[in-house]
N, CA, C and O atoms as a MOPAC input file, in Angstrom:
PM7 MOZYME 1SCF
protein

 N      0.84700 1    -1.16600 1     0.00000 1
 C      0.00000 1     0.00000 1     0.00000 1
 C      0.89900 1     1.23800 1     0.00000 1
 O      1.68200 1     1.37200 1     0.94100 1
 N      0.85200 1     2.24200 1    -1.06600 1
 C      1.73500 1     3.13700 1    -1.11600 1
 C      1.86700 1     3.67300 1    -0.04400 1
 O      2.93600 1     3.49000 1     0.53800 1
 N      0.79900 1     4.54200 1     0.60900 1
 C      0.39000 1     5.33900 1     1.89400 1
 C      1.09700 1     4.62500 1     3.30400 1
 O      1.67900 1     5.27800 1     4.17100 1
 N      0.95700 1     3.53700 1     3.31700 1
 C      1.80700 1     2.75400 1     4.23400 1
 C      3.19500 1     2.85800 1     4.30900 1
 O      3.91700 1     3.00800 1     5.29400 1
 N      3.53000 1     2.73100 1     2.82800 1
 C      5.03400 1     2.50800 1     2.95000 1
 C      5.57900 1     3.69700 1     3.22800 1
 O      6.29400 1     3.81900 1     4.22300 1
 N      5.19600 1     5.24600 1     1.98900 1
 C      5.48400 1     6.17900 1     3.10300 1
 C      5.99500 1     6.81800 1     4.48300 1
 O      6.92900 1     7.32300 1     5.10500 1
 N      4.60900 1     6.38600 1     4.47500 1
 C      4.24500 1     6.34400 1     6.25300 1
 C      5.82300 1     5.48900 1     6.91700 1
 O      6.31800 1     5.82000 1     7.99500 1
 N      6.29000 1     4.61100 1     6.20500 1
 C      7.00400 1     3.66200 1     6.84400 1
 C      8.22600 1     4.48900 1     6.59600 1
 O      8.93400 1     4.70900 1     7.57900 1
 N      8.44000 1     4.78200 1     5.90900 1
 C      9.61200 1     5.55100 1     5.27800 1
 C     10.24000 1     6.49300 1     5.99200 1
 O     11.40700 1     6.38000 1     6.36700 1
 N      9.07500 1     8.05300 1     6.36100 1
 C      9.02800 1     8.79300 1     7.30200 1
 C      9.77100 1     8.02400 1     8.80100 1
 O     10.79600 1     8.35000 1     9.40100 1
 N      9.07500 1     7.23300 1     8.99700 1
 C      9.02500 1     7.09000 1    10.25000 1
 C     10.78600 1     6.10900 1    10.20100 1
 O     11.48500 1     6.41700 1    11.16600 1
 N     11.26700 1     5.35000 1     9.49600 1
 C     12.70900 1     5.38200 1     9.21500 1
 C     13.90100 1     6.36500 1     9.32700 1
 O     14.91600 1     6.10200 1     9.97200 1
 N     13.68700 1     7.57900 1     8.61300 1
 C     14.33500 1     8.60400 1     8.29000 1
 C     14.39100 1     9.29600 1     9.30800 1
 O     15.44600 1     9.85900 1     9.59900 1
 N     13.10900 1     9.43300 1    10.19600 1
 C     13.02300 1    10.08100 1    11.62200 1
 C     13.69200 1     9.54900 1    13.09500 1
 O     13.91100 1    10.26100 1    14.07500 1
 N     13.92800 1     8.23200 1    12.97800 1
 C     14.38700 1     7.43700 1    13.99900 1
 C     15.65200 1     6.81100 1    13.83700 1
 O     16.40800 1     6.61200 1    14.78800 1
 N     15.95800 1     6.43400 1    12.43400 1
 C     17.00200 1     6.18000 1    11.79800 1
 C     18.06300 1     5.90000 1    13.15100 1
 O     18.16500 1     4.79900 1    13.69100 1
 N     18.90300 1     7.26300 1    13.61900 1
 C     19.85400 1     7.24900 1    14.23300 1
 C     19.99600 1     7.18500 1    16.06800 1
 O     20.89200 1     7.62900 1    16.78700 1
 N     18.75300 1     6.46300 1    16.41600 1
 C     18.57600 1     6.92100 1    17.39600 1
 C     18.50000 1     5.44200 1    18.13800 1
 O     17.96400 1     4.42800 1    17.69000 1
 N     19.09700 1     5.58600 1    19.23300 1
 C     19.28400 1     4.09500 1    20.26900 1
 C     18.46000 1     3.61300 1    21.17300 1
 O     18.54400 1     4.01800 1    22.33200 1
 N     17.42000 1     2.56400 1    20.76800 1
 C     16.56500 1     1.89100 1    22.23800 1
 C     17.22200 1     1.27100 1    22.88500 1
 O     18.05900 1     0.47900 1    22.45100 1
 N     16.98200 1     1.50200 1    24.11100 1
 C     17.27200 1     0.92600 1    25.30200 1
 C     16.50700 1    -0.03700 1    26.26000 1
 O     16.84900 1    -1.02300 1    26.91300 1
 N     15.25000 1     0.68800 1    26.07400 1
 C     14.02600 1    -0.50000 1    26.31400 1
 C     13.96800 1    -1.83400 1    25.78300 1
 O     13.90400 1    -1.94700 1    24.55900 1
 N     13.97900 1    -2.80800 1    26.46700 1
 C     13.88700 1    -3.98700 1    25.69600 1
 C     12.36900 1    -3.97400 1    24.58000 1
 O     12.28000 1    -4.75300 1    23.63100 1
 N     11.53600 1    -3.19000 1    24.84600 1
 C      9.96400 1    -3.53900 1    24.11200 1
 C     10.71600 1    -2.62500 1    22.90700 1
 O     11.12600 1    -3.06300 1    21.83200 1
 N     10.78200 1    -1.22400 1    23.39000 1
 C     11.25400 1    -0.36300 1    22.24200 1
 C     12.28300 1    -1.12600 1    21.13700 1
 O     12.21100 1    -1.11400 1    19.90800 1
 N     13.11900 1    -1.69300 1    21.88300 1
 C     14.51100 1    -2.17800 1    21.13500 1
 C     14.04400 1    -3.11200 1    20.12800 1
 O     14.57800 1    -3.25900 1    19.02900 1
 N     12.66700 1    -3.95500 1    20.69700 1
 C     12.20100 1    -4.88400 1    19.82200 1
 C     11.46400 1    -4.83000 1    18.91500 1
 O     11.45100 1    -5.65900 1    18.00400 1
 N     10.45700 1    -3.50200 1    19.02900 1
 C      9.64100 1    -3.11100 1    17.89500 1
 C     10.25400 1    -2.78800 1    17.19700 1
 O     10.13800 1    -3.33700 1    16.10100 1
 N     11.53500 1    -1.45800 1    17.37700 1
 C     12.19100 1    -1.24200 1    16.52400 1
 C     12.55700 1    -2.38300 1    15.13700 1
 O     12.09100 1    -2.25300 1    14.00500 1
 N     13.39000 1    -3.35900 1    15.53600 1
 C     13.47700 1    -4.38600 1    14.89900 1
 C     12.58800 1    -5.17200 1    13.95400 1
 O     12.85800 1    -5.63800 1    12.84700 1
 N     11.60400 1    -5.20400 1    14.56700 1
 C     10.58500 1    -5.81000 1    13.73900 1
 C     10.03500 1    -4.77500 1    12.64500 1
 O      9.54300 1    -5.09300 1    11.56300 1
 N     10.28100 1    -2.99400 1    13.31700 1
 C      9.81300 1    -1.85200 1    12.57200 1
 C     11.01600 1    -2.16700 1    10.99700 1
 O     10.59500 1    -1.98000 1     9.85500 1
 N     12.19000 1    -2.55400 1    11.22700 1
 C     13.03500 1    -2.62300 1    10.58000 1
 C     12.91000 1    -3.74100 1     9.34900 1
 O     13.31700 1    -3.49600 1     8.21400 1
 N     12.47600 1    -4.62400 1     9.61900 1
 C     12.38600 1    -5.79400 1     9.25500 1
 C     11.51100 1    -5.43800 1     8.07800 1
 O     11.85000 1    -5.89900 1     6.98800 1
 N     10.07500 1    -4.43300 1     8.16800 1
 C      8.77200 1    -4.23200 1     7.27100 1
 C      9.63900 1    -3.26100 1     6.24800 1
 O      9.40400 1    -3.17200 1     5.04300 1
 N     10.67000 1    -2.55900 1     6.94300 1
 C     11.07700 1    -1.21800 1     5.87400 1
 C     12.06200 1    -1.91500 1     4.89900 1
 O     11.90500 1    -1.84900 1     3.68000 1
 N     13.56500 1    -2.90200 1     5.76100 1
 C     14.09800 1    -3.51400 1     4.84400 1
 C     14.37300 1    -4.64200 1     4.03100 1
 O     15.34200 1    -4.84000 1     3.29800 1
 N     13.01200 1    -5.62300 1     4.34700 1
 C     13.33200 1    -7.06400 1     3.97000 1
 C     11.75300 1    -7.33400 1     3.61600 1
 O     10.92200 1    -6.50900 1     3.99600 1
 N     11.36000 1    -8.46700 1     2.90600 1
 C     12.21100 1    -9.33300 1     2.41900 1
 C     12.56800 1    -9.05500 1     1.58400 1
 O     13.00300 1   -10.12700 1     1.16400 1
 N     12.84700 1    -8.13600 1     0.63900 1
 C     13.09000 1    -7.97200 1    -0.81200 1
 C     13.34700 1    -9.36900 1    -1.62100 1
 O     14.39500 1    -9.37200 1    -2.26800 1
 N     12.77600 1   -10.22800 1    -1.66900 1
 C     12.72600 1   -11.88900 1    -2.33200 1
 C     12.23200 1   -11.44300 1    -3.95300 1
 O     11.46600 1   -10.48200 1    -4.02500 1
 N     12.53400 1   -11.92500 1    -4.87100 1
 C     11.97200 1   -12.37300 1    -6.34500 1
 C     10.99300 1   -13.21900 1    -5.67000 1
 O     11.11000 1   -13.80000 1    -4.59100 1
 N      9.93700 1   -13.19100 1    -6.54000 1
 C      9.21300 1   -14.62900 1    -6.79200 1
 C      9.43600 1   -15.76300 1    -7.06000 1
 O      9.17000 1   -16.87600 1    -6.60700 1
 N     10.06700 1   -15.25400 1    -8.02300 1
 C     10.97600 1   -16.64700 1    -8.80900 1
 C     12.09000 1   -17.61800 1    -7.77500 1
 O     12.26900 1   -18.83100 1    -7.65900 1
 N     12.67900 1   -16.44600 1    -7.14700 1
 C     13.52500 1   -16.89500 1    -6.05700 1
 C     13.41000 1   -18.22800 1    -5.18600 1
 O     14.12600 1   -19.18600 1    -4.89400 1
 N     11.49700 1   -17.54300 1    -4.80700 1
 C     10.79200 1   -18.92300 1    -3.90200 1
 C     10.53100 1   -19.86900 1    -4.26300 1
 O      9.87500 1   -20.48500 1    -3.42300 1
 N     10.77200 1   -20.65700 1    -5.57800 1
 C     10.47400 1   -21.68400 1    -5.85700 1
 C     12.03300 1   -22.84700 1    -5.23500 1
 O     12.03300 1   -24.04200 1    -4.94000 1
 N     12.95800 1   -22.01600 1    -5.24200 1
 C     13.83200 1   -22.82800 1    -4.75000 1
 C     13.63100 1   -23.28700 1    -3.25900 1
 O     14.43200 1   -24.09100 1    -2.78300 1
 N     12.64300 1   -22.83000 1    -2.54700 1
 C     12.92200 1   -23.00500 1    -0.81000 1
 C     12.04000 1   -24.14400 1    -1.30300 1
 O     11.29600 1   -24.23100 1    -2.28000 1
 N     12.47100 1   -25.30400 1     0.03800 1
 C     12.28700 1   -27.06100 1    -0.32200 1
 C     11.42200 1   -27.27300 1     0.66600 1
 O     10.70800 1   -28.27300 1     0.59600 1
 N     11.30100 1   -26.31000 1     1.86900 1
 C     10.51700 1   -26.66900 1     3.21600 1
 C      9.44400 1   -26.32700 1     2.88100 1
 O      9.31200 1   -25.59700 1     1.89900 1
 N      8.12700 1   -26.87000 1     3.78400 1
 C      7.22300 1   -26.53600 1     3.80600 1
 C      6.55900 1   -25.06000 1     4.26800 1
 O      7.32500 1   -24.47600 1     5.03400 1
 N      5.64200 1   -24.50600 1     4.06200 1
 C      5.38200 1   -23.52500 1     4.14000 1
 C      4.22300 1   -23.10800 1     4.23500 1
 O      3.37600 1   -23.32400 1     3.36800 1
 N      3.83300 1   -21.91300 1     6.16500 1
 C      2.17300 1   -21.91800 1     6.31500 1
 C      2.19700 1   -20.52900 1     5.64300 1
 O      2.96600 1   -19.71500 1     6.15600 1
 N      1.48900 1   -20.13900 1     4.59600 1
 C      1.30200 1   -18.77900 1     4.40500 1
 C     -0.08800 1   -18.05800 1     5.06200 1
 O     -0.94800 1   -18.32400 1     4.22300 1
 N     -0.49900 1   -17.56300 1     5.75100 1
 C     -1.44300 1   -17.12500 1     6.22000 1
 C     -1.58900 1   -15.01100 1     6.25100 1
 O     -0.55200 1   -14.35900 1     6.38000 1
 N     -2.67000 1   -14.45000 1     6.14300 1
 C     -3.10100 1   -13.06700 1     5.86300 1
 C     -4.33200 1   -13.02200 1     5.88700 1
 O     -5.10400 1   -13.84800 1     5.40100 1
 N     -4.58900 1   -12.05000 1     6.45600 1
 C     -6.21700 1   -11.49500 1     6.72000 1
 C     -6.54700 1   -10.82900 1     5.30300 1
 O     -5.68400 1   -10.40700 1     4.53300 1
 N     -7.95900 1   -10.80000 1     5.06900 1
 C     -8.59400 1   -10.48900 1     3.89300 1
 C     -8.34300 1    -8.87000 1     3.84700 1
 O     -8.30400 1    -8.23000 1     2.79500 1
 N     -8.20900 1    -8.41400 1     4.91200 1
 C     -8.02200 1    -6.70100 1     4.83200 1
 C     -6.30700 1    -6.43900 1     5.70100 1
 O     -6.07900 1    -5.60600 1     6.57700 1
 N     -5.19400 1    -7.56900 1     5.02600 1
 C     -4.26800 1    -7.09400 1     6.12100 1
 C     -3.78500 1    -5.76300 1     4.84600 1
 O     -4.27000 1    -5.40700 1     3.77200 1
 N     -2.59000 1    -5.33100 1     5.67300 1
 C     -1.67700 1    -4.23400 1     4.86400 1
 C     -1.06300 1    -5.11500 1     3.81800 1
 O     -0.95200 1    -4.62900 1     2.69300 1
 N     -0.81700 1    -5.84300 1     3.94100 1
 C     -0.21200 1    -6.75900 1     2.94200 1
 C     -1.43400 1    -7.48500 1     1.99400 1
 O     -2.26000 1    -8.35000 1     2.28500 1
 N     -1.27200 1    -7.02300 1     1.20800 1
 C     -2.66200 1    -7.38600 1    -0.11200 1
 C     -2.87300 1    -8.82100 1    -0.69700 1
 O     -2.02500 1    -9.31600 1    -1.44000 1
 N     -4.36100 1    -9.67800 1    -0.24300 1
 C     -4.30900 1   -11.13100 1    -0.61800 1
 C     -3.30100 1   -11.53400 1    -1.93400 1
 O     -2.65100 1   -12.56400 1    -2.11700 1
 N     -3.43900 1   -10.24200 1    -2.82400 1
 C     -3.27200 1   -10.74400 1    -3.94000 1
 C     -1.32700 1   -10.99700 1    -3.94000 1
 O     -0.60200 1   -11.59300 1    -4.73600 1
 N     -1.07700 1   -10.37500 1    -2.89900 1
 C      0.39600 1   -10.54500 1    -2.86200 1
 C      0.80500 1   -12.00600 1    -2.17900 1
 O      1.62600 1   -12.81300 1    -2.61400 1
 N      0.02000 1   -12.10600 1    -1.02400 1
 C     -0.01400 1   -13.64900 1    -0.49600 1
 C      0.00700 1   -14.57900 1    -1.49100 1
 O      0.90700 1   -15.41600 1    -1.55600 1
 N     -0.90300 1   -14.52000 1    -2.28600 1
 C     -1.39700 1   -15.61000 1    -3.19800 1
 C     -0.19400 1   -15.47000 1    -4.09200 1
 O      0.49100 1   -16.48700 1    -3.98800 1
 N      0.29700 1   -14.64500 1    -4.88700 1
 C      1.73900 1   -14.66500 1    -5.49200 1
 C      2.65100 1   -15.37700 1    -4.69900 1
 O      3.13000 1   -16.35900 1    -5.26700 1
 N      3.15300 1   -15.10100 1    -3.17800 1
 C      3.88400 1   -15.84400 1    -3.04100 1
 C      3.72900 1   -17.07200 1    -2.46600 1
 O      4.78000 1   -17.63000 1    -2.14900 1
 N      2.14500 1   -17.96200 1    -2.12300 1
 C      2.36600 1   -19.40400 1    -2.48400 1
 C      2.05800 1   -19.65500 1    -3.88700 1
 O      2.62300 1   -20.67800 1    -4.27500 1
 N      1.48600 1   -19.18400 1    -4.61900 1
 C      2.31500 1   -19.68000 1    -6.47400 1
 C      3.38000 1   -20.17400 1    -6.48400 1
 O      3.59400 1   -21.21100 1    -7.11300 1
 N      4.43000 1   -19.45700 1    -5.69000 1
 C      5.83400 1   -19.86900 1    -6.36000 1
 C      6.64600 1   -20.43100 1    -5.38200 1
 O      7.86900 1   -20.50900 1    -5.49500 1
 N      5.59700 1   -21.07800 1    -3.80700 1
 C      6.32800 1   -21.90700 1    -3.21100 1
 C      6.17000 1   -22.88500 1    -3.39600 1
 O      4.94600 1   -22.98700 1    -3.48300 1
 N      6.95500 1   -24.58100 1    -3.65700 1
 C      6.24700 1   -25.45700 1    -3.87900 1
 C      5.74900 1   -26.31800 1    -3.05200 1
 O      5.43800 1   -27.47300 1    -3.34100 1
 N      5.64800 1   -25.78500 1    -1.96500 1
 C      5.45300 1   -27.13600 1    -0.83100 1
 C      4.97200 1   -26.02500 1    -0.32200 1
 O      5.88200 1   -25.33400 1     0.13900 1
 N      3.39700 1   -25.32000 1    -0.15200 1
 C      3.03200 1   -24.01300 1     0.86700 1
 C      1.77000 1   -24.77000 1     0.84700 1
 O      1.46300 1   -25.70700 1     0.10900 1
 N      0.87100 1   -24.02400 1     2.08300 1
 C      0.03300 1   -24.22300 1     2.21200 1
 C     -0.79800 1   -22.57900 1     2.55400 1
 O     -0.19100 1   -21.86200 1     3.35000 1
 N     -1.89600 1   -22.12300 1     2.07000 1
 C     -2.51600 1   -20.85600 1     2.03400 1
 C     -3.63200 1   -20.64800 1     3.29900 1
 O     -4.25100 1   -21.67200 1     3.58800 1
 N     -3.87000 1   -19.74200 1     3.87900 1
 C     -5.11900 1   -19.38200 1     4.60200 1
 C     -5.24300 1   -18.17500 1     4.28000 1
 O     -4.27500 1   -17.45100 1     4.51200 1
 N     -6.37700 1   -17.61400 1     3.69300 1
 C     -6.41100 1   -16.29200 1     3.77400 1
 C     -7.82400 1   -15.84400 1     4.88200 1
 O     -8.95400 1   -16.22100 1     4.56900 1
 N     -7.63800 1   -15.18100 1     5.91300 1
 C     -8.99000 1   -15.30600 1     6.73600 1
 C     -9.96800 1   -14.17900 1     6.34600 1
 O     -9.56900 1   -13.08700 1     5.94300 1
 N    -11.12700 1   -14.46400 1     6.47000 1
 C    -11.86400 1   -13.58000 1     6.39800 1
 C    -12.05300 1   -12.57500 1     7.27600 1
 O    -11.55600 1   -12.82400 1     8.37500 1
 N    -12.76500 1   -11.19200 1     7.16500 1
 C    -12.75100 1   -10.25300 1     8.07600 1
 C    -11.62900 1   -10.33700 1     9.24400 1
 O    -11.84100 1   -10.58900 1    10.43000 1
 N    -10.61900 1   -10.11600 1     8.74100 1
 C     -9.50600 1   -10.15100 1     9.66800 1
 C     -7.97900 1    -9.67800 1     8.81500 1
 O     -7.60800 1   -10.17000 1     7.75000 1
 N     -7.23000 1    -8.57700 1     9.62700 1
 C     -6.57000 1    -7.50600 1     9.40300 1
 C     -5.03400 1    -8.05800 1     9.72000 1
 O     -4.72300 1    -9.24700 1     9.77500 1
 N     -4.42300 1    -7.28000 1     9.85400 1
 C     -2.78500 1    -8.19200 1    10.34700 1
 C     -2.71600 1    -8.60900 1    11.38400 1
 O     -1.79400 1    -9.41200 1    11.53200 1
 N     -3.70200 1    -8.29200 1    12.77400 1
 C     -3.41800 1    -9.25900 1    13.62100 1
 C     -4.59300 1   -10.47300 1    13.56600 1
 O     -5.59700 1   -10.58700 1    14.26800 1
 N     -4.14100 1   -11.26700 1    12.56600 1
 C     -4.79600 1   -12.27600 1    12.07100 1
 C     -4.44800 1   -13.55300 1    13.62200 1
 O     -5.33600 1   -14.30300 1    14.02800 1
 N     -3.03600 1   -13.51700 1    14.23500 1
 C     -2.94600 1   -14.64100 1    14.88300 1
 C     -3.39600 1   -14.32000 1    16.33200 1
 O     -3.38100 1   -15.22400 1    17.16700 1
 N     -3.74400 1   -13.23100 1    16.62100 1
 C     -4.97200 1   -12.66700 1    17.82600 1
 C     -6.25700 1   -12.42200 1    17.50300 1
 O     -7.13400 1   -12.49100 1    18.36400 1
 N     -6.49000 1   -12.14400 1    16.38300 1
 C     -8.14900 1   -12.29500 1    16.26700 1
 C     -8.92700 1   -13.04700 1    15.95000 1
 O    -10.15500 1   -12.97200 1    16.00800 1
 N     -7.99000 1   -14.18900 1    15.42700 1
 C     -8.44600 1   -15.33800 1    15.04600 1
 C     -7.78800 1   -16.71100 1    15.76900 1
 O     -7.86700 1   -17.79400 1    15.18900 1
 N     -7.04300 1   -16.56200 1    17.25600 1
 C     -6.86700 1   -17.48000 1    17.77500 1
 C     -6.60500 1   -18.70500 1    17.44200 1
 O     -5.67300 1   -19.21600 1    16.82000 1
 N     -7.73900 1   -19.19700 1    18.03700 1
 C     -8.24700 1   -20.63000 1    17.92400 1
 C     -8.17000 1   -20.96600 1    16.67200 1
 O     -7.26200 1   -21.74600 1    16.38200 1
 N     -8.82100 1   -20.62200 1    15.89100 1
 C     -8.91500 1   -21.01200 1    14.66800 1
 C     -7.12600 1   -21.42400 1    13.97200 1
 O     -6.89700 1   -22.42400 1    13.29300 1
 N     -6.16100 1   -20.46500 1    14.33300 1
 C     -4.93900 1   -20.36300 1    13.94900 1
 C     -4.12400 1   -21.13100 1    14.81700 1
 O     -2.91800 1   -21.02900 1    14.59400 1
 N     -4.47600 1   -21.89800 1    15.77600 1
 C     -3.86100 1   -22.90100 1    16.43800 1
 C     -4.35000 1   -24.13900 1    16.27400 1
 O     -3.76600 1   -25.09300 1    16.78800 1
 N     -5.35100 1   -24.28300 1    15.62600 1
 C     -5.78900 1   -25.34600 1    15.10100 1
 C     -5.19500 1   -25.43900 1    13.40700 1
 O     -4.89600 1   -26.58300 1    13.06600 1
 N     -5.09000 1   -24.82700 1    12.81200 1
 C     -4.96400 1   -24.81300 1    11.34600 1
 C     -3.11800 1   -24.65500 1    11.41500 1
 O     -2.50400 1   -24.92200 1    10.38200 1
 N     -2.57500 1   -24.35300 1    12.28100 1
 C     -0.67700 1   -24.49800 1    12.69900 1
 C     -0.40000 1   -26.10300 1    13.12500 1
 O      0.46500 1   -26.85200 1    12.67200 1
 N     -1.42300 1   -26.38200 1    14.14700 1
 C     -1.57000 1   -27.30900 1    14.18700 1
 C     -1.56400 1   -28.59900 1    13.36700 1
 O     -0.84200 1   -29.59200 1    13.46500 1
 N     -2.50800 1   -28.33100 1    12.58100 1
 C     -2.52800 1   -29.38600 1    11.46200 1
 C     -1.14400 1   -29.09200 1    10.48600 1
 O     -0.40500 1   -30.02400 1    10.17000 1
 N     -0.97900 1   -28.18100 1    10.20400 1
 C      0.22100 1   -27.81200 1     9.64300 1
 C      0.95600 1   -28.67700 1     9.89300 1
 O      1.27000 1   -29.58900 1     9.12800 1
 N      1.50200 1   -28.43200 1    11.50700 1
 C      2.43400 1   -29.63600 1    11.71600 1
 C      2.40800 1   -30.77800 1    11.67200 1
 O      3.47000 1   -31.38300 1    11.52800 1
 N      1.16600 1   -31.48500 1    11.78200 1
 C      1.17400 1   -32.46800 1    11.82500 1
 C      0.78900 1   -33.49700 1    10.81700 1
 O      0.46200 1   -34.66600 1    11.02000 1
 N      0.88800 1   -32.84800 1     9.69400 1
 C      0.30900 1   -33.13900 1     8.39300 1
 C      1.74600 1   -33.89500 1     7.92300 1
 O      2.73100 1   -33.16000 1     7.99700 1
 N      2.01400 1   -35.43400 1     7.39200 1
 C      2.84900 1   -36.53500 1     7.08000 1
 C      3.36300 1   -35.97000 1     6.08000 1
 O      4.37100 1   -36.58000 1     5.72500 1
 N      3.08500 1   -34.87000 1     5.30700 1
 C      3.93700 1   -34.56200 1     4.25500 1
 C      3.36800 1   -33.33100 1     3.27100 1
 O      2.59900 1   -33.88300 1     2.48400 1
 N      3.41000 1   -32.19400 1     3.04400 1
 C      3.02000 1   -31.46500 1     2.26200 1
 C      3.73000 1   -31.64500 1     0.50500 1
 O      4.72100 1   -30.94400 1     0.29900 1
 N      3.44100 1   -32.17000 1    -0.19300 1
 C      3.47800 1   -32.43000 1    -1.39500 1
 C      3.29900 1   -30.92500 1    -2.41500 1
 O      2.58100 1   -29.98600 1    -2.07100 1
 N      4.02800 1   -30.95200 1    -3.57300 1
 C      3.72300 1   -29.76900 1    -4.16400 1
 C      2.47800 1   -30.02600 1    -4.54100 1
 O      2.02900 1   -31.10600 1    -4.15600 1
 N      1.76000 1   -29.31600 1    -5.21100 1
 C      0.58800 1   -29.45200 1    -5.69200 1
 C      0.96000 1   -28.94700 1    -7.17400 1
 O      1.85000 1   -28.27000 1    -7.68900 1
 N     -0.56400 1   -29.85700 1    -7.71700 1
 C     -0.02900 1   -29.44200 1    -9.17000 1
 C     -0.62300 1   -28.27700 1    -9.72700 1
 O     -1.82000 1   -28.03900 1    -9.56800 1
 N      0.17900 1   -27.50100 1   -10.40100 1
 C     -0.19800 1   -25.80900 1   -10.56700 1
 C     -0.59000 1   -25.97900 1   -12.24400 1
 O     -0.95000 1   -24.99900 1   -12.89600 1

């Protein structure tokens, strides 16, 4: 979402040089870091990863279904959830549901590619 990234951008350029000390601060930071500089992946890229894979996103997260769905296309061993009425905190608003469906994840004898 353009407006997001922006938004993300700003808020980079503004904090950029500046040191947490807080362990919470120190950690958002990080994760703040993580949305501004990574993953930068090809698509194409992901077809090489061999592990299995839960892709999961809310129908209204910041991150757009249609981008999810691109990148299990090009994983070959993924498995998709996209939830309904539910935003990026998909693994708190949807709980249960997401500990059951991780669940099976794991415990599923083998995720096979599927045929595309």
């Amino acid at each position: 979402m353009p407006a997001l990234w922006q938004q993300l951008q700003r808020g980079y350029r503004e904090n950029k040089n500046q040191t947490f000390t807080d362990p919470a601060r120190k950690n958002d930071w990080k994760v703040f870091l993580l949305d501004v500089r990574q993953p930068h992946i090809p698509l194409a890229t992901l077809a090489r990863i061999k592990a299995p894979a839960f892709i999961m996103a809310g129908d209204r997260d910041v991150i757009r279904p249609e981008h999810m769905v691109a990148i299990y296309q090009h994983l070959p061993r993924a498995w998709l959830w996209i939830v309904p009425n539910s935003g990026h905190a998909t693994l708190q608003e949807h709980a249960d549901e997401f500990n059951r469906k991780t669940d099976a994840f794991f415990r599923a004898p083998s995720i096979p590619a599927p045929a595309r």
